[in-house]
PyMOL Python script that loads the backbone (N, CA, C, O; Angstrom):
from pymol import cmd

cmd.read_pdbstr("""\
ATOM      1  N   UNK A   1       6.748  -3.864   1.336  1.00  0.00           N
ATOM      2  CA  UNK A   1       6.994  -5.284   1.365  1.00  0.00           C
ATOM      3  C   UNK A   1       7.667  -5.684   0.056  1.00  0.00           C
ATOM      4  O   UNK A   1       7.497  -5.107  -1.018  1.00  0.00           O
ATOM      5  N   UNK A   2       8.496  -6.799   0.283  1.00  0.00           N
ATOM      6  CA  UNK A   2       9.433  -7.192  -1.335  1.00  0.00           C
ATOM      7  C   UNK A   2       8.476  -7.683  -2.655  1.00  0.00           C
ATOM      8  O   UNK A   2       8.680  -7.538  -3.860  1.00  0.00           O
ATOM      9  N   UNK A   3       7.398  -8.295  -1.962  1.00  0.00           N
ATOM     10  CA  UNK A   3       6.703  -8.908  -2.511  1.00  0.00           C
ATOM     11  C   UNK A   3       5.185  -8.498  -2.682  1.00  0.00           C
ATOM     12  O   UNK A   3       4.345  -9.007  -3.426  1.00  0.00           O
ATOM     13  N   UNK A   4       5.089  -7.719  -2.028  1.00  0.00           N
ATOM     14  CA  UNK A   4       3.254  -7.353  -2.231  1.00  0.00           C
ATOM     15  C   UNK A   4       3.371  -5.812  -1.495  1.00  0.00           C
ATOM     16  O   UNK A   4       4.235  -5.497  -0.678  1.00  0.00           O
ATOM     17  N   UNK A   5       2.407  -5.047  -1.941  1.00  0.00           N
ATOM     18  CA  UNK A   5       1.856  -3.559  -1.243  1.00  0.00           C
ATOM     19  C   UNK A   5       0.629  -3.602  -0.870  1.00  0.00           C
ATOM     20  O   UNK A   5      -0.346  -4.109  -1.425  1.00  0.00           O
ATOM     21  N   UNK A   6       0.769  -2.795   0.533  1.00  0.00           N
ATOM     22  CA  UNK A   6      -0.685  -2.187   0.472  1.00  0.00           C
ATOM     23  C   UNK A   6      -1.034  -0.599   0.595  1.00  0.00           C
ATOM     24  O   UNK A   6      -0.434   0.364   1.073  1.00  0.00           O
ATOM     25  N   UNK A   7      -2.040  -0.743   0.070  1.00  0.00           N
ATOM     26  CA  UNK A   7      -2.605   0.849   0.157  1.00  0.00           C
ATOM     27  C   UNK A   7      -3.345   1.388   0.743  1.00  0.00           C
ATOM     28  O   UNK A   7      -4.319   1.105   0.045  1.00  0.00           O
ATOM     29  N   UNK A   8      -3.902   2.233   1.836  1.00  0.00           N
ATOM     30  CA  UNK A   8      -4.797   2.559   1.903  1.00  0.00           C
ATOM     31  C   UNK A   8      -5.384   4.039   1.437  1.00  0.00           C
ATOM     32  O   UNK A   8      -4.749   5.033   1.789  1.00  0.00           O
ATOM     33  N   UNK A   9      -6.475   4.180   0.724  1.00  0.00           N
ATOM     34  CA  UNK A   9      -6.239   5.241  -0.307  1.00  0.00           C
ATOM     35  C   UNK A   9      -8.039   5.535   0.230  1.00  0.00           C
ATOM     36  O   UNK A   9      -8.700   4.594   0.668  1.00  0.00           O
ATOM     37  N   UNK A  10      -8.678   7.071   0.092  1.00  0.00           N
ATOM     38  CA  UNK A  10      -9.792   6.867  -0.170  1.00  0.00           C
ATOM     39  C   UNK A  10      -9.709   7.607  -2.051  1.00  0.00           C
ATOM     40  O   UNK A  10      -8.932   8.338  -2.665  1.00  0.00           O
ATOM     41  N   UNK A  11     -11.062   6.843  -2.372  1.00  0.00           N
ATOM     42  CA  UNK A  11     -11.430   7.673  -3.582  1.00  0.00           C
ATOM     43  C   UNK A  11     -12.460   8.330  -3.655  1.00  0.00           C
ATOM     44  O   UNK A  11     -13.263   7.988  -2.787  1.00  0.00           O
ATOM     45  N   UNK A  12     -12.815   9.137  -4.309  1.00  0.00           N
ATOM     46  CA  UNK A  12     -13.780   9.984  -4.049  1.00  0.00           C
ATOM     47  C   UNK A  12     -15.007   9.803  -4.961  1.00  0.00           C
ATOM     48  O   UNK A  12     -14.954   9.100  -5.970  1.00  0.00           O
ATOM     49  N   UNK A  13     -16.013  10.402  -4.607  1.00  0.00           N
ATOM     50  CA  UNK A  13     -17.219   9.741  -5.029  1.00  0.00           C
ATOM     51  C   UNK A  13     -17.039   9.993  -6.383  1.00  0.00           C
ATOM     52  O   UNK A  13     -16.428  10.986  -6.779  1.00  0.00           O
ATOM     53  N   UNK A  14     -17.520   9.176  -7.107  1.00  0.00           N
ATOM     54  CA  UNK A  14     -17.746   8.964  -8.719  1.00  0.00           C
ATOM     55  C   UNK A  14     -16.220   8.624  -9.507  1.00  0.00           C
ATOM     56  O   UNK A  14     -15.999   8.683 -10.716  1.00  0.00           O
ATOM     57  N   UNK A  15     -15.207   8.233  -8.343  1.00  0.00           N
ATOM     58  CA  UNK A  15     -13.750   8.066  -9.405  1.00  0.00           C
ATOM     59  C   UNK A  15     -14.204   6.494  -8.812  1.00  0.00           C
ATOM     60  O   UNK A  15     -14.729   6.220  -7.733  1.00  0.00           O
ATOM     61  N   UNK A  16     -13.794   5.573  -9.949  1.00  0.00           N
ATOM     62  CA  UNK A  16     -13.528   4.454 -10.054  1.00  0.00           C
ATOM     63  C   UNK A  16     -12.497   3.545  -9.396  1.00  0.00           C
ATOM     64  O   UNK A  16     -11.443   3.518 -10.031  1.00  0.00           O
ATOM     65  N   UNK A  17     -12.515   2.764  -8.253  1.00  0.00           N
ATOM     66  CA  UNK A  17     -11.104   2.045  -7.493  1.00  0.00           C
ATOM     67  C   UNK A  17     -10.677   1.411  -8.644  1.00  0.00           C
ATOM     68  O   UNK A  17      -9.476   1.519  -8.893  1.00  0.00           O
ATOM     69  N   UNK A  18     -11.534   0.620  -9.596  1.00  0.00           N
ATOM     70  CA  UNK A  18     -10.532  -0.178 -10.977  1.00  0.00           C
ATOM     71  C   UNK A  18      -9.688   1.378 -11.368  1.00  0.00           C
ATOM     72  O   UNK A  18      -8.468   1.487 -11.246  1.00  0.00           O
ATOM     73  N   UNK A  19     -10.378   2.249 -11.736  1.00  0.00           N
ATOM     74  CA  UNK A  19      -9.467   2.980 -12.583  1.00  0.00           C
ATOM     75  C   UNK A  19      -8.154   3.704 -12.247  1.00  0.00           C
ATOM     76  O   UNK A  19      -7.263   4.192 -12.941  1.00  0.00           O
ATOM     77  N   UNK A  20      -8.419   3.564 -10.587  1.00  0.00           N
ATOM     78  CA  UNK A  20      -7.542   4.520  -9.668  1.00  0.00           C
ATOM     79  C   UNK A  20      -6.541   3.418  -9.608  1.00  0.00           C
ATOM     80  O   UNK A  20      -5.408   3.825  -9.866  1.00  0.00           O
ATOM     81  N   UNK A  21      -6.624   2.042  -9.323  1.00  0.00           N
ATOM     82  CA  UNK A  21      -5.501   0.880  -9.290  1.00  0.00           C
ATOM     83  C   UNK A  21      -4.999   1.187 -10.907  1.00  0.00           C
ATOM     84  O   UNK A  21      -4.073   1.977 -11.090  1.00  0.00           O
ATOM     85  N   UNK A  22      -5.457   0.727 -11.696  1.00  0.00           N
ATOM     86  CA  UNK A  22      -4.918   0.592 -12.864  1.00  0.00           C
ATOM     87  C   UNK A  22      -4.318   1.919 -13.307  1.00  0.00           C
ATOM     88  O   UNK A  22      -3.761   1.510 -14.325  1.00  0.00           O
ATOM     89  N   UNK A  23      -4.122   2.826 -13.277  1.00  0.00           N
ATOM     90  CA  UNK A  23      -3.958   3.850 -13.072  1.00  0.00           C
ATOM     91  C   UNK A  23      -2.198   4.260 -12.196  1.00  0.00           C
ATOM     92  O   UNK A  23      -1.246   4.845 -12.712  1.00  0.00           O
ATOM     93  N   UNK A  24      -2.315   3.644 -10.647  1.00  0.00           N
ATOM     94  CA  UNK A  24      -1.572   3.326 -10.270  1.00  0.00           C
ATOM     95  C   UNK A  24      -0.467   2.348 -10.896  1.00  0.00           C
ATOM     96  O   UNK A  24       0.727   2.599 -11.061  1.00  0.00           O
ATOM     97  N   UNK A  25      -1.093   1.289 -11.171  1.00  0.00           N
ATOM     98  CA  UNK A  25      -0.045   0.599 -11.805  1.00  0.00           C
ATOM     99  C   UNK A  25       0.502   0.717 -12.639  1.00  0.00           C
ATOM    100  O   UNK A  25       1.569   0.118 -12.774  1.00  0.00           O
ATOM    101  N   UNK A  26      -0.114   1.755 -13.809  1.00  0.00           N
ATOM    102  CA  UNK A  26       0.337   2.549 -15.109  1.00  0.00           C
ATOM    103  C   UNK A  26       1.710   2.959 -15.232  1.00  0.00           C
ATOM    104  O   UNK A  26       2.577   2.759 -16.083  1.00  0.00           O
ATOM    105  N   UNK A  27       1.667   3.567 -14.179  1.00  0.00           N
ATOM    106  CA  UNK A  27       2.687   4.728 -13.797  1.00  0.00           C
ATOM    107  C   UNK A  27       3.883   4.191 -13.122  1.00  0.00           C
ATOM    108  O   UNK A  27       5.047   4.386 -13.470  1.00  0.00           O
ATOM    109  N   UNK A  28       3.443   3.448 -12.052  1.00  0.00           N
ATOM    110  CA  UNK A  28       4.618   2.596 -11.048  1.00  0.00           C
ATOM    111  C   UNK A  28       4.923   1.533 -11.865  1.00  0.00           C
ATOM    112  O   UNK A  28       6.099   1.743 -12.161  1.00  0.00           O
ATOM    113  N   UNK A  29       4.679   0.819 -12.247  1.00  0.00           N
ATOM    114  CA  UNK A  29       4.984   0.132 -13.702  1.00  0.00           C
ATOM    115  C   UNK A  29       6.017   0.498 -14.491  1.00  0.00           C
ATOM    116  O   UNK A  29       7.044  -0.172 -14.601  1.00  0.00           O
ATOM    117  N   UNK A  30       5.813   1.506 -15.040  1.00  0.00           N
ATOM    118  CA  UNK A  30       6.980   2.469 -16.156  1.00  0.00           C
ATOM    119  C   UNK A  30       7.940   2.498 -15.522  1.00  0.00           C
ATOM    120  O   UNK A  30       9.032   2.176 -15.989  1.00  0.00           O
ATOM    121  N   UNK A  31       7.766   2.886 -14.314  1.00  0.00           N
ATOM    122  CA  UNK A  31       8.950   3.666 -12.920  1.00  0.00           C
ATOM    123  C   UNK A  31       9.858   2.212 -12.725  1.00  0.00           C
ATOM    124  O   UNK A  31      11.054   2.315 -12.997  1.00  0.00           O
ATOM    125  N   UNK A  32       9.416   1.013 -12.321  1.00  0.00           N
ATOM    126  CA  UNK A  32       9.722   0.328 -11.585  1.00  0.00           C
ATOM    127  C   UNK A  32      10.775  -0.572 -12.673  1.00  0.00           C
ATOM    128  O   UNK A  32      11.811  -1.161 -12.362  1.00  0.00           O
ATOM    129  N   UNK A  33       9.998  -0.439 -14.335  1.00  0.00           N
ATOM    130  CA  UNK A  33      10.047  -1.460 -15.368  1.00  0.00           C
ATOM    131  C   UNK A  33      11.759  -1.016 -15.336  1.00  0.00           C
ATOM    132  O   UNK A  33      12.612  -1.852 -15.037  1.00  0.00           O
ATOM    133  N   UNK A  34      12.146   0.578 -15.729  1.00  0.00           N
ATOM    134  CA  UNK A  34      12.936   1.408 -15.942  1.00  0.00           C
ATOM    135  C   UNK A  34      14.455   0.974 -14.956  1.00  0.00           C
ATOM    136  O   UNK A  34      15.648   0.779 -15.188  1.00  0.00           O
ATOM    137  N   UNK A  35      13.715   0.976 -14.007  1.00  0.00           N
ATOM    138  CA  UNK A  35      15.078   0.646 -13.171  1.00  0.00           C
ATOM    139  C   UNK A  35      15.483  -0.940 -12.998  1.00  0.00           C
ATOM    140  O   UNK A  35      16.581  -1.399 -13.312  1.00  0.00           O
ATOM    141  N   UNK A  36      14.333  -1.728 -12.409  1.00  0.00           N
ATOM    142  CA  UNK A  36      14.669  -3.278 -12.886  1.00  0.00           C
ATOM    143  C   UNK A  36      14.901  -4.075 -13.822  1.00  0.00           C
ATOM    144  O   UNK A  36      15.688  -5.021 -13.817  1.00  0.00           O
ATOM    145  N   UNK A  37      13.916  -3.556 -15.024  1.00  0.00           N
ATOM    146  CA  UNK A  37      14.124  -4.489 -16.367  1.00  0.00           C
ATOM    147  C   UNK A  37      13.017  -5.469 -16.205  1.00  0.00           C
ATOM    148  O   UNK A  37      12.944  -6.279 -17.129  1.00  0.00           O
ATOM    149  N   UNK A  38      12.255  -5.576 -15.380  1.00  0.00           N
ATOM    150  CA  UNK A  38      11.352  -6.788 -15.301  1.00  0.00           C
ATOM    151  C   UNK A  38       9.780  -6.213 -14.743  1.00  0.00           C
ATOM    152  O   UNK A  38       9.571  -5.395 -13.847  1.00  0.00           O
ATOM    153  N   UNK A  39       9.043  -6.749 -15.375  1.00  0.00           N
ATOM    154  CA  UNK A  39       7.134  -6.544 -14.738  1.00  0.00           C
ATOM    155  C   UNK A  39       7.195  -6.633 -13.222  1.00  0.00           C
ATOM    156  O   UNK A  39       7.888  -7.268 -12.427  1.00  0.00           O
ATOM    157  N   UNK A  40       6.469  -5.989 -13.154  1.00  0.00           N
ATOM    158  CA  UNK A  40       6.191  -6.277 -11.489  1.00  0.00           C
ATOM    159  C   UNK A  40       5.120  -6.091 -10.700  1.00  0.00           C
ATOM    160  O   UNK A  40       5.165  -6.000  -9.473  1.00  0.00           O
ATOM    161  N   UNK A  41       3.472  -5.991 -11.851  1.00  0.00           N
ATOM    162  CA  UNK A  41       2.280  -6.398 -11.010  1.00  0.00           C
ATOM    163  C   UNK A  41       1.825  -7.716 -11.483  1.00  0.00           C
ATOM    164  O   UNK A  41       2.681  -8.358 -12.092  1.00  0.00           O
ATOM    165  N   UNK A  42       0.795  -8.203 -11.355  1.00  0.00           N
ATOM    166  CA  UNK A  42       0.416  -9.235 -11.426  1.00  0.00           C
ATOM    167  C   UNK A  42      -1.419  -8.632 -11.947  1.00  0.00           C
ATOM    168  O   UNK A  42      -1.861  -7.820 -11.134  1.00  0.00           O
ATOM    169  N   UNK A  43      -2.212  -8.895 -12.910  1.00  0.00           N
ATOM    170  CA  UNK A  43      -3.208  -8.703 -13.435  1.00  0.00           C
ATOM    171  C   UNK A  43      -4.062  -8.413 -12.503  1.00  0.00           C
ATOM    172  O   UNK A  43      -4.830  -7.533 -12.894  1.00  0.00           O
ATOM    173  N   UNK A  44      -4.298  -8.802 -11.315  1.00  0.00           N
ATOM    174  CA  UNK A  44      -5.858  -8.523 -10.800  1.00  0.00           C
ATOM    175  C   UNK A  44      -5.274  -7.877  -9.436  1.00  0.00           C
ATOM    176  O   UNK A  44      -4.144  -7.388  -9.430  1.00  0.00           O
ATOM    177  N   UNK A  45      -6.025  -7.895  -8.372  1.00  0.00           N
ATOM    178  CA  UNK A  45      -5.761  -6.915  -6.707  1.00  0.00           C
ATOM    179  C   UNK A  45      -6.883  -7.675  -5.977  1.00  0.00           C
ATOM    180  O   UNK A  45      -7.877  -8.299  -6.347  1.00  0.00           O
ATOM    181  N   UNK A  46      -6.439  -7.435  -5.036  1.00  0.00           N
ATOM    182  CA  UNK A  46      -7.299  -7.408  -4.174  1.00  0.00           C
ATOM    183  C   UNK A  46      -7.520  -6.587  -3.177  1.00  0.00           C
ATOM    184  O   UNK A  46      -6.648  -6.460  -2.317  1.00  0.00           O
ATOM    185  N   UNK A  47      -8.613  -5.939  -3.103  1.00  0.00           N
ATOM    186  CA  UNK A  47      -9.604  -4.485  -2.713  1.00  0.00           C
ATOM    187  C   UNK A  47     -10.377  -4.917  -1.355  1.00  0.00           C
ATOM    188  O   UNK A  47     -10.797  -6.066  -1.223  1.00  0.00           O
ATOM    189  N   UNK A  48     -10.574  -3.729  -0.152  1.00  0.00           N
ATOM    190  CA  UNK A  48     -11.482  -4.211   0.925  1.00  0.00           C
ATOM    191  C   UNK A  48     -11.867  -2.545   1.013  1.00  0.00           C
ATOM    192  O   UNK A  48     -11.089  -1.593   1.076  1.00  0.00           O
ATOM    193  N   UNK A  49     -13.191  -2.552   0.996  1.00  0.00           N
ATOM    194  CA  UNK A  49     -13.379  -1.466   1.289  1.00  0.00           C
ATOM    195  C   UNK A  49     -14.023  -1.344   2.539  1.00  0.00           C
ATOM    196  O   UNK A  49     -14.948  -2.137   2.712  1.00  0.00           O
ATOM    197  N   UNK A  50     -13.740  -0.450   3.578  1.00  0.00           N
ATOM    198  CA  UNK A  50     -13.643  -0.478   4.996  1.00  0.00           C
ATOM    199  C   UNK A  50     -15.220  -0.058   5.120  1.00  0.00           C
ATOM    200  O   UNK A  50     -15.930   0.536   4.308  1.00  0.00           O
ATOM    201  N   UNK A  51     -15.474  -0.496   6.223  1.00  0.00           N
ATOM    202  CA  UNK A  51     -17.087  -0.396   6.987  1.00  0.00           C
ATOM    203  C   UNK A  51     -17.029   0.988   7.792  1.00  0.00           C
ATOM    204  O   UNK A  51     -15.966   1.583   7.973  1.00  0.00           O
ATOM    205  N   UNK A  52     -18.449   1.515   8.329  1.00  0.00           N
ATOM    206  CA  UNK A  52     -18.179   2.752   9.297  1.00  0.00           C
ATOM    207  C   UNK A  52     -17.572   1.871  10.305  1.00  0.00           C
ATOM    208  O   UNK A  52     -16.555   2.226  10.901  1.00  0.00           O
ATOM    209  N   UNK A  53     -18.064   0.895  10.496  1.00  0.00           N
ATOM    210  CA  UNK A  53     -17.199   0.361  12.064  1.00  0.00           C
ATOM    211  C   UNK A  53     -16.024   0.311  11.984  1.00  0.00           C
ATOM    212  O   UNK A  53     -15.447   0.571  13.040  1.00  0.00           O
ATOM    213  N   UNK A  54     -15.123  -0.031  10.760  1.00  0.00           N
ATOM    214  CA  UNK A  54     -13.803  -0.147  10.733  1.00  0.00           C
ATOM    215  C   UNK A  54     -12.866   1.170  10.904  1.00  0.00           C
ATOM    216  O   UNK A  54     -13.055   2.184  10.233  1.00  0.00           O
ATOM    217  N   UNK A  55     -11.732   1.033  11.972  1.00  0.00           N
ATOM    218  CA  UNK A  55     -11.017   2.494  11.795  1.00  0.00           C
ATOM    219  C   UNK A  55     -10.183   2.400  11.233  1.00  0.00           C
ATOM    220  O   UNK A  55      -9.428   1.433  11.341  1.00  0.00           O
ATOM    221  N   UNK A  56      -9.942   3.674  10.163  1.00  0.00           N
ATOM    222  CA  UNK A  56      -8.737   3.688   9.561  1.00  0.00           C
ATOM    223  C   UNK A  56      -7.391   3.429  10.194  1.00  0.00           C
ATOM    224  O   UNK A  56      -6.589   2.667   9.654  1.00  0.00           O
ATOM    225  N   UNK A  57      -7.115   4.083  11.390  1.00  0.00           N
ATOM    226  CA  UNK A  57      -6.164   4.134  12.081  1.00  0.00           C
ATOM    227  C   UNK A  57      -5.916   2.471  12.675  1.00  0.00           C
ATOM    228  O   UNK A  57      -4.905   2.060  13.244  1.00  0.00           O
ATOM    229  N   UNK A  58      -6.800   1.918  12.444  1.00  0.00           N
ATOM    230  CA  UNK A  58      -6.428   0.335  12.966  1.00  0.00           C
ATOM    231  C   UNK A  58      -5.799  -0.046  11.666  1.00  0.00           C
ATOM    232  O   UNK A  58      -4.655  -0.499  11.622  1.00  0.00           O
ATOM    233  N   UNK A  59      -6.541   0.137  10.607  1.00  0.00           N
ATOM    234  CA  UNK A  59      -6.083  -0.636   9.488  1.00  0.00           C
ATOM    235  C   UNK A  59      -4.667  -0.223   9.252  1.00  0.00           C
ATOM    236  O   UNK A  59      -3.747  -1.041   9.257  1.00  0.00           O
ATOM    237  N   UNK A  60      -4.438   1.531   8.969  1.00  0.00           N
ATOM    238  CA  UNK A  60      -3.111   1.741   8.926  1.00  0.00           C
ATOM    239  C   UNK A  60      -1.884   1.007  10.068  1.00  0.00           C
ATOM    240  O   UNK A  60      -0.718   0.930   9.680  1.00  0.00           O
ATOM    241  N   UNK A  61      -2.125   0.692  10.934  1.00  0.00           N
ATOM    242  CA  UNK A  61      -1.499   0.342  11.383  1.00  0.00           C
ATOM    243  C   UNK A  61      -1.299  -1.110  11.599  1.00  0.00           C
ATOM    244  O   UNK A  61      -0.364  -1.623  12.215  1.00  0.00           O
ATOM    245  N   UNK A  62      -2.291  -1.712  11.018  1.00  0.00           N
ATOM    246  CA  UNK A  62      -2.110  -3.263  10.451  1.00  0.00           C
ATOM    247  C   UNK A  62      -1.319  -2.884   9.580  1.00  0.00           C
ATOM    248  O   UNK A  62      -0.232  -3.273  10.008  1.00  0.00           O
ATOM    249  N   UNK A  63      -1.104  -2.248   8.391  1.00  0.00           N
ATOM    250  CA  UNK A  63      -0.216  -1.762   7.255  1.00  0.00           C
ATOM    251  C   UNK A  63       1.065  -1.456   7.400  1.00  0.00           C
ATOM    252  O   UNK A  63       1.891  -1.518   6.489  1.00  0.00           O
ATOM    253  N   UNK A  64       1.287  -1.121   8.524  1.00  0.00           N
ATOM    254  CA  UNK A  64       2.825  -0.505   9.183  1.00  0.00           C
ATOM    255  C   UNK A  64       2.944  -1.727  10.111  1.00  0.00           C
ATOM    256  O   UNK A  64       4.040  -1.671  10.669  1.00  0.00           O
ATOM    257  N   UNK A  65       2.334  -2.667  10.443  1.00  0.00           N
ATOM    258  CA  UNK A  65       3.161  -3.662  11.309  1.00  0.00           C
ATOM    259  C   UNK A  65       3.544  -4.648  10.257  1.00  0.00           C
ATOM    260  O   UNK A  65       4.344  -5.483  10.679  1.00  0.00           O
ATOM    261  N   UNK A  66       3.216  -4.784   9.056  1.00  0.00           N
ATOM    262  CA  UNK A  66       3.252  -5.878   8.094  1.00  0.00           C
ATOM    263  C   UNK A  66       4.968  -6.457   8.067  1.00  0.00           C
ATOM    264  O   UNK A  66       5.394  -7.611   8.115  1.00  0.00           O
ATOM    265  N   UNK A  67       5.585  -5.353   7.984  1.00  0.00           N
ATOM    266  CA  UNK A  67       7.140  -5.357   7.731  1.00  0.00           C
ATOM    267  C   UNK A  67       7.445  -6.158   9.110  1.00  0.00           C
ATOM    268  O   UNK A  67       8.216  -7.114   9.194  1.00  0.00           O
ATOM    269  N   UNK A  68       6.520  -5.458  10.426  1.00  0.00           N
ATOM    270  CA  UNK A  68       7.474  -6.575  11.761  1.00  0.00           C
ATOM    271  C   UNK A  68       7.243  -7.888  11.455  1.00  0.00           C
ATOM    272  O   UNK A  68       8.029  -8.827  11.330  1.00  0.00           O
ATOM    273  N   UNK A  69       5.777  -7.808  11.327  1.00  0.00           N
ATOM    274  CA  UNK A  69       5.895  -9.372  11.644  1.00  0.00           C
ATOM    275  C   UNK A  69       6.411 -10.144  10.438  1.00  0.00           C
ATOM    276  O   UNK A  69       6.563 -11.352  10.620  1.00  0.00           O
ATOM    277  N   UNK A  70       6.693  -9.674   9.287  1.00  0.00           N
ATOM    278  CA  UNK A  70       7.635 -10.523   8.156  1.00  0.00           C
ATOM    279  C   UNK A  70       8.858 -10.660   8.883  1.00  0.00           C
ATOM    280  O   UNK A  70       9.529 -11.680   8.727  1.00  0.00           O
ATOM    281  N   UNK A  71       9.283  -9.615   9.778  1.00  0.00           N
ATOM    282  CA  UNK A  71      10.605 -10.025  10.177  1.00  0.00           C
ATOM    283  C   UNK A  71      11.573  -8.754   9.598  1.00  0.00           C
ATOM    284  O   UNK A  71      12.710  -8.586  10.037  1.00  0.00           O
ATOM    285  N   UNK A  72      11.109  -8.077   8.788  1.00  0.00           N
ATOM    286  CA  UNK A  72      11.682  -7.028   8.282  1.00  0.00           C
ATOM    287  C   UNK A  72      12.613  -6.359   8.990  1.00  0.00           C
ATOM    288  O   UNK A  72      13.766  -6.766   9.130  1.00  0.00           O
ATOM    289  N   UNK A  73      11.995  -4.904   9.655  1.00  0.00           N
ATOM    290  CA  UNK A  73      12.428  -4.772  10.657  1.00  0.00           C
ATOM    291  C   UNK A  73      11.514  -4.967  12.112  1.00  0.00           C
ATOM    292  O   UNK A  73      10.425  -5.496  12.331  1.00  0.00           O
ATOM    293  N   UNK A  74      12.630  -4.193  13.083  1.00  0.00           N
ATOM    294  CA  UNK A  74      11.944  -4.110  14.351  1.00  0.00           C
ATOM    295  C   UNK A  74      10.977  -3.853  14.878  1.00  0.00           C
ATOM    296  O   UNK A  74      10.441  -4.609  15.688  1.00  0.00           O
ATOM    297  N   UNK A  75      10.457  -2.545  14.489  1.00  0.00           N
ATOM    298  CA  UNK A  75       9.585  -1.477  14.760  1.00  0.00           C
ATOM    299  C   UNK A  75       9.655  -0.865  13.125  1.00  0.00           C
ATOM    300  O   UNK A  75      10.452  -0.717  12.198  1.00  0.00           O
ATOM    301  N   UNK A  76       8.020  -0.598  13.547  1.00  0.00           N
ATOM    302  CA  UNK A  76       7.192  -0.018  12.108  1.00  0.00           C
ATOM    303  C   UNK A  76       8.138   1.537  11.543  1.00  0.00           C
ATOM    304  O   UNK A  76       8.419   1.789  10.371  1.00  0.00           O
ATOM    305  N   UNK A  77       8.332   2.025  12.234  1.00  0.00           N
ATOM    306  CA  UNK A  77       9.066   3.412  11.857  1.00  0.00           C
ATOM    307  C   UNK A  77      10.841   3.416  11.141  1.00  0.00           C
ATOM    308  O   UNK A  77      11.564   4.269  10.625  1.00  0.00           O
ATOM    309  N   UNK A  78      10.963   1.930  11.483  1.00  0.00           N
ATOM    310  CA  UNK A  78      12.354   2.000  10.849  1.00  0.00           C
ATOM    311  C   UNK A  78      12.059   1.505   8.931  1.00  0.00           C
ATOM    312  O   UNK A  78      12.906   1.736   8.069  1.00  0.00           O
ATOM    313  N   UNK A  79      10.832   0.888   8.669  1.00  0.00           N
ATOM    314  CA  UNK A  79      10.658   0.371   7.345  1.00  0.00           C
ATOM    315  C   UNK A  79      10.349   1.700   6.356  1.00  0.00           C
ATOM    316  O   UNK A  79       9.276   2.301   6.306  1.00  0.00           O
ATOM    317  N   UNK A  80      11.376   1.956   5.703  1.00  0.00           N
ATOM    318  CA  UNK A  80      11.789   3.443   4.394  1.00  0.00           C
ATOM    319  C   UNK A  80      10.449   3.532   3.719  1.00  0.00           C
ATOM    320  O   UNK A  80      10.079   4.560   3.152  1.00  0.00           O
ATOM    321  N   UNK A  81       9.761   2.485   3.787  1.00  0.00           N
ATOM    322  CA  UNK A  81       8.603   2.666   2.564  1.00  0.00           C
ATOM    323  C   UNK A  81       6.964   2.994   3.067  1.00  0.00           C
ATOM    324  O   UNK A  81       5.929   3.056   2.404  1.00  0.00           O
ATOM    325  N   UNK A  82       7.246   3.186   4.671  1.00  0.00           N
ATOM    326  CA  UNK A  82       5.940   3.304   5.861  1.00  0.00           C
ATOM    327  C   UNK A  82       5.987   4.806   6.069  1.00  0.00           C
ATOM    328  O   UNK A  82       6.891   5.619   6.261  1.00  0.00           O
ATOM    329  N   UNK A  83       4.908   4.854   5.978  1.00  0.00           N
ATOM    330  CA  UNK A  83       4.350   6.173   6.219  1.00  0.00           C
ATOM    331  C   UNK A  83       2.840   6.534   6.033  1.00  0.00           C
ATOM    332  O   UNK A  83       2.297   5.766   5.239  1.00  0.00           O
ATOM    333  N   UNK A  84       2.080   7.415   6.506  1.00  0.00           N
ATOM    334  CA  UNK A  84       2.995   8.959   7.045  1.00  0.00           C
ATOM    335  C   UNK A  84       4.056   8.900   8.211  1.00  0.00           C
ATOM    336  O   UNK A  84       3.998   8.120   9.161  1.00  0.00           O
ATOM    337  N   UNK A  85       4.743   9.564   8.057  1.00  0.00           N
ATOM    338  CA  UNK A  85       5.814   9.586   8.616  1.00  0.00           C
ATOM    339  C   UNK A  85       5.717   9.719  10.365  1.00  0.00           C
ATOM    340  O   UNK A  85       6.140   9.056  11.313  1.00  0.00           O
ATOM    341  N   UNK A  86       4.981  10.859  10.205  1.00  0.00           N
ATOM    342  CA  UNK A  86       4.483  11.990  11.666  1.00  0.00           C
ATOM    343  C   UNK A  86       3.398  10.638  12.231  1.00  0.00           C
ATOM    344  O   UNK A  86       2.901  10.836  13.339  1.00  0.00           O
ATOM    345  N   UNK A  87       3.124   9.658  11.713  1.00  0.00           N
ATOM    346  CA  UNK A  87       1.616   9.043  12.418  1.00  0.00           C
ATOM    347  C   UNK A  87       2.112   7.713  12.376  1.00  0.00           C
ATOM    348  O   UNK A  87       1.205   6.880  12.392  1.00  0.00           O
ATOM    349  N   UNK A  88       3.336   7.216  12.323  1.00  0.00           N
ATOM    350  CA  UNK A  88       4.019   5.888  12.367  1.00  0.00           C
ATOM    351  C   UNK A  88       3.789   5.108  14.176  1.00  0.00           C
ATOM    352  O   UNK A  88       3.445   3.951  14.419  1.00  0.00           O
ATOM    353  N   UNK A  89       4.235   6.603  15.536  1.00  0.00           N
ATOM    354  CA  UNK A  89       4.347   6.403  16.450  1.00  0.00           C
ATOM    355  C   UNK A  89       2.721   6.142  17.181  1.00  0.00           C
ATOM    356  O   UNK A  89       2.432   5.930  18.358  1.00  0.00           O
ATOM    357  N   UNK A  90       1.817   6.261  15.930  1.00  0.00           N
ATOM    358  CA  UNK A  90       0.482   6.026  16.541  1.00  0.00           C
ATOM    359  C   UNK A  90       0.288   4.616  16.910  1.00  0.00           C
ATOM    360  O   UNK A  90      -0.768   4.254  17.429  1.00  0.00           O
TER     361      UNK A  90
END
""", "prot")
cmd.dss("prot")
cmd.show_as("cartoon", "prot")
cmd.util.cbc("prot")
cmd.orient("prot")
């Protein structure tokens, strides 16, 4: 998305989601600063951590429709930045 990401990531027991975001942003930060010239997170996130009832495979794919319904594109498999690749047609 132009304007916001999402992730769905697990972490593993005893690593920290603050440290694993910040962390993330460390890095994509440098990357992003390098080629634009300008900041591009914003200080805080916002985190959901999924229930046993919740399926991943729903959520990912709330994640891959984000681009349709912005209008992006058509279908989830044409947006460059969606993936996995192989599990788009799920």
């Amino acid at each position: 998305m132009p304007d916001h990401v999402h992730l769905l990531v697990e972490v593993p027991e005893g690593v920290s989601l603050g440290a694993f975001v910040q962390h993330f942003k460390q890095l994509s930060s440098h990357a992003l600063k390098q080629k634009t010239g300008s900041e591009v997170w914003q200080i805080s996130y916002y985190d959901h951590i999924l229930r046993n009832e919740e399926s991943i495979l729903d959520v990912a794919r709330y994640i891959w429709d984000n681009p349709v319904r912005k209008g992006l594109v058509s279908d989830r498999a044409e947006y460059a930045f969606s993936g996995p690749r192989d599990l788009l047609g799920s």
